[in-house]
N, C-alpha and C positions, 0 to 999 in steps of 0.2 A: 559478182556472184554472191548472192546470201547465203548466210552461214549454214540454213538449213541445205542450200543445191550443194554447198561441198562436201558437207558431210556425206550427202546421199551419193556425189562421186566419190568420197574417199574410200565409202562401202564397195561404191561398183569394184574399185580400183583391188579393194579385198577379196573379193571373190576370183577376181580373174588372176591376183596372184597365189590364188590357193587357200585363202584364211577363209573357207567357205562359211564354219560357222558364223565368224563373229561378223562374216559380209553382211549372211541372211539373217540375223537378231537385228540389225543393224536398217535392214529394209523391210522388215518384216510389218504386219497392221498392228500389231499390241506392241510399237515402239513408239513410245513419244518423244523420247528423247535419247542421245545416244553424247557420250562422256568424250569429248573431245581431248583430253590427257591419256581417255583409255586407247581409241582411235590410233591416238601417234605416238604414243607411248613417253608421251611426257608428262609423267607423273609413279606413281608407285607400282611396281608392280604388280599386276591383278591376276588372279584366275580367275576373275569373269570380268569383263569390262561392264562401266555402267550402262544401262540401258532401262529408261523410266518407262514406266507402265502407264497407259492410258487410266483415266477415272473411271470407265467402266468395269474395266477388269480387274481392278480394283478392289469393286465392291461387290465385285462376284467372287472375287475369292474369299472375301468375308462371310460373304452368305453360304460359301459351299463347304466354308468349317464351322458356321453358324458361332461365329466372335460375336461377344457379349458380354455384360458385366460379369468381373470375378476372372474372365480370362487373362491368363498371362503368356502376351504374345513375346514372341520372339524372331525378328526378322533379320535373315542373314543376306548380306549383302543388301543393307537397308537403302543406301546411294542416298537420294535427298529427304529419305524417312518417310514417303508419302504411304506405304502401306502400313506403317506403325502407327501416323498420324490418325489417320482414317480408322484403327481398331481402336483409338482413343477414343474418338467420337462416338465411340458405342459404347461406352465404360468402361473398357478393357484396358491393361497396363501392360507395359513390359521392353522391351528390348531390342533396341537396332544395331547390329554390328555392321563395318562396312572398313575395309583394307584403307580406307583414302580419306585421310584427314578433312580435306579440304569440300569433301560431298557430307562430312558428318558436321561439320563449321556449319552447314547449309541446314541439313538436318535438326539441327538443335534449333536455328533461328525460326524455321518453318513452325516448328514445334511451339515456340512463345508465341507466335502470331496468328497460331490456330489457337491457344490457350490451353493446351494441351501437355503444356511441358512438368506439369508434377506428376502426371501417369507414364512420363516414358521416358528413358533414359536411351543416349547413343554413344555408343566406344568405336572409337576408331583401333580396329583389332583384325586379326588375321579370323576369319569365321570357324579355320578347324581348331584353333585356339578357347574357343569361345563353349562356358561349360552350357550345358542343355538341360540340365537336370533342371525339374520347379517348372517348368512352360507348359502351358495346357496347350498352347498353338503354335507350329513353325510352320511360316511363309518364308517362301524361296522362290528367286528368279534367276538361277543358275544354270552353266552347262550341263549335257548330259555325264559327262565325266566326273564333274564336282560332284554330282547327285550323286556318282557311284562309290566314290570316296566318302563321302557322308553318312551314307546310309549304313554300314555296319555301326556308326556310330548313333545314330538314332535311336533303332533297335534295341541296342543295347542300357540305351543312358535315359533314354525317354520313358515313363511310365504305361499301361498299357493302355490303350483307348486314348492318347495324345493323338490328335488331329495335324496333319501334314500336309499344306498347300502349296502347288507347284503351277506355278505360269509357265507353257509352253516345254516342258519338259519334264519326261517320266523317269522312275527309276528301272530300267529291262526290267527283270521277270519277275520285282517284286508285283503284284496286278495291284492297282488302284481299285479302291473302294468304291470311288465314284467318277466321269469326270464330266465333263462342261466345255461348254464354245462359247465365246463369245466374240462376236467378228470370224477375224481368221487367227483369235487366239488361243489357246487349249491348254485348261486347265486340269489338273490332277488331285484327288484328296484320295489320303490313308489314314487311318486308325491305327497304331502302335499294334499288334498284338500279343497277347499275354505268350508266352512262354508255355506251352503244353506239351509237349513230344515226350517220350518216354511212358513209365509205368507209373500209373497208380492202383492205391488200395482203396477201398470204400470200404464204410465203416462195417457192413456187413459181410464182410472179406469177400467179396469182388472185385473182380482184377482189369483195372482198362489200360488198354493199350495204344496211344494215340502217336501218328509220325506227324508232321505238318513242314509244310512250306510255306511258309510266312503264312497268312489269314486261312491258307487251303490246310485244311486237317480230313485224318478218318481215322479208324481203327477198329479194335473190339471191344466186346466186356466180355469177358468170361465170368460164369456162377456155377459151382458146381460139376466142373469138368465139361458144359458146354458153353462153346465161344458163338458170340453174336454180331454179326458186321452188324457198325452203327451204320446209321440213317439219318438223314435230316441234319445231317453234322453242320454246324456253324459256328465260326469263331469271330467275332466282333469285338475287337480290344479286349477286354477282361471278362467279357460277357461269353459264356459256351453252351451249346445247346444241342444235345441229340438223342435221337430212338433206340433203344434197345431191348429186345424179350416186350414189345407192346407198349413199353412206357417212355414216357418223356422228361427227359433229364434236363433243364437248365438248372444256370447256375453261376458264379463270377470266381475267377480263376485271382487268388489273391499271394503270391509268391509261390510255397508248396503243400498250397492246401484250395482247395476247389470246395464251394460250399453254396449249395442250392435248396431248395425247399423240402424238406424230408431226407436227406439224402447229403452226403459231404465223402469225400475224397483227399489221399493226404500222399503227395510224390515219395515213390521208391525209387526210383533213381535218379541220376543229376540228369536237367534237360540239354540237348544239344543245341547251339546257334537256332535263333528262330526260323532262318534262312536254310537252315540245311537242308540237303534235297531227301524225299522222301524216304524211309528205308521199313 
């Protein structure tokens, strides 16, 4: 039997004893390869086992965070680097983590023989270990669990309007930005966004009120002892934008001061989690 038929039994053998995720990654069309230490567990312990991504998907994940020169990627759970590599080749620099010495051994070497190895660096590290601050881009091919563990950390540590790529797997209720197919694979992109909830003042002392659930925001403005439901409300990473009393406000949301064309805003109270539910 070739390596590839056992692998695909070893999977079968996964699902029917219950390990249904890593059965289905494992048989899935956006697998190209699947980590034979992760598989038997001979090797370090993983919270994702390796699983390569096709070159297609690849470079649709690229295109659907639009990596580029000047970006600084960051890929968790890089396995043999091919998605760092690949945002090399586009100018871009930055970061491959991956739990398993012996896929980053690999990763590095890939990396000189694509010619690519003074834009990109690979540690072999735990990924929650792994700081996030400085990355314009993180690409991820993780469980949906890992995703949910991460993700208050993202939010938090990522700047706003950081782009977020996910092969085959979302984060629940935060709602993606965008997503993408390619084959029978399914891709996810989000934007960071800014931190708005709570009160502000404008400088002509009106009062806005804004609650949000990650990207989804509303609220009011009050002027004058009349309050007005915003309109057209949008929040786009640090970019914000809505109607109120006839007019239209944009503007980009920069720590605790909001500042737009005629018009700026300065936070009166501290914001709550980006993620918190709406109140």
């Amino acid at each position: 039997m070739s390596r590839r038929s056992t692998l695909a039994a070893l999977a079968l053998t996964l699902l029917a004893s219950g390990s249904v995720a890593l059965g289905a990654r494992c048989l899935s069309p956006g697998v190209a390869r699947c980590s034979w230490a992760a598989l038997t567990g001979r090797g370090p312990t993983l919270d994702v086992p390796y699983l390569g991504t096709r070159p297609e998907v690849v470079a649709a994940m690229l295109d659907m965070a639009g990596v580029g020169r000047g970006d600084r990627v960051l890929d968790l759970g890089t396995g043999d680097g091919r998605i760092l590599i690949a945002a090399a080749r586009r100018d871009a620099s930055g970061t491959g983590v991956d739990i398993d010495p012996v896929l980053i051994g690999e990763a590095k070497a890939a990396a000189v023989q694509a010619g690519v190895a003074d834009r990109t660096r690979f540690v072999a590290q735990d990924l929650f270990a792994t700081p996030l601050r400085g990355h314009t881009v993180v690409t991820m091919f993780l469980l949906p669990r890992v995703n949910l563990r991460l993700r208050p950390h993202l939010l938090r540590d990522l700047a706003p309007g950081t782009r977020i790529v996910s092969h085959a797997f979302d984060m629940a209720d935060w709602p993606p930005d965008a997503t993408g197919r390619v084959g029978g694979s399914h891709l996810y992109l989000w934007r960071v966004p800014a931190a708005v909830a709570g009160e502000w003042v404008l400088a002509d002392g009106a009062r806005l009120s804004l609650h949000q659930h990650f990207q989804d925001i509303g609220g009011t403005l009050t002027r004058i002892g009349s309050a007005g439901t915003l309109t057209g409300v949008r929040l786009t990473g640090p970019a914000i934008r809505f109607t109120a009393f006839g007019r239209v406000y944009a503007g980009r949301v920069a720590g605790d001061t909001i500042t737009g064309d005629g018009w700026q805003a300065r936070r009166a109270s501290p914001p709550p989690p980006v993620g918190h539910p709406k109140t």
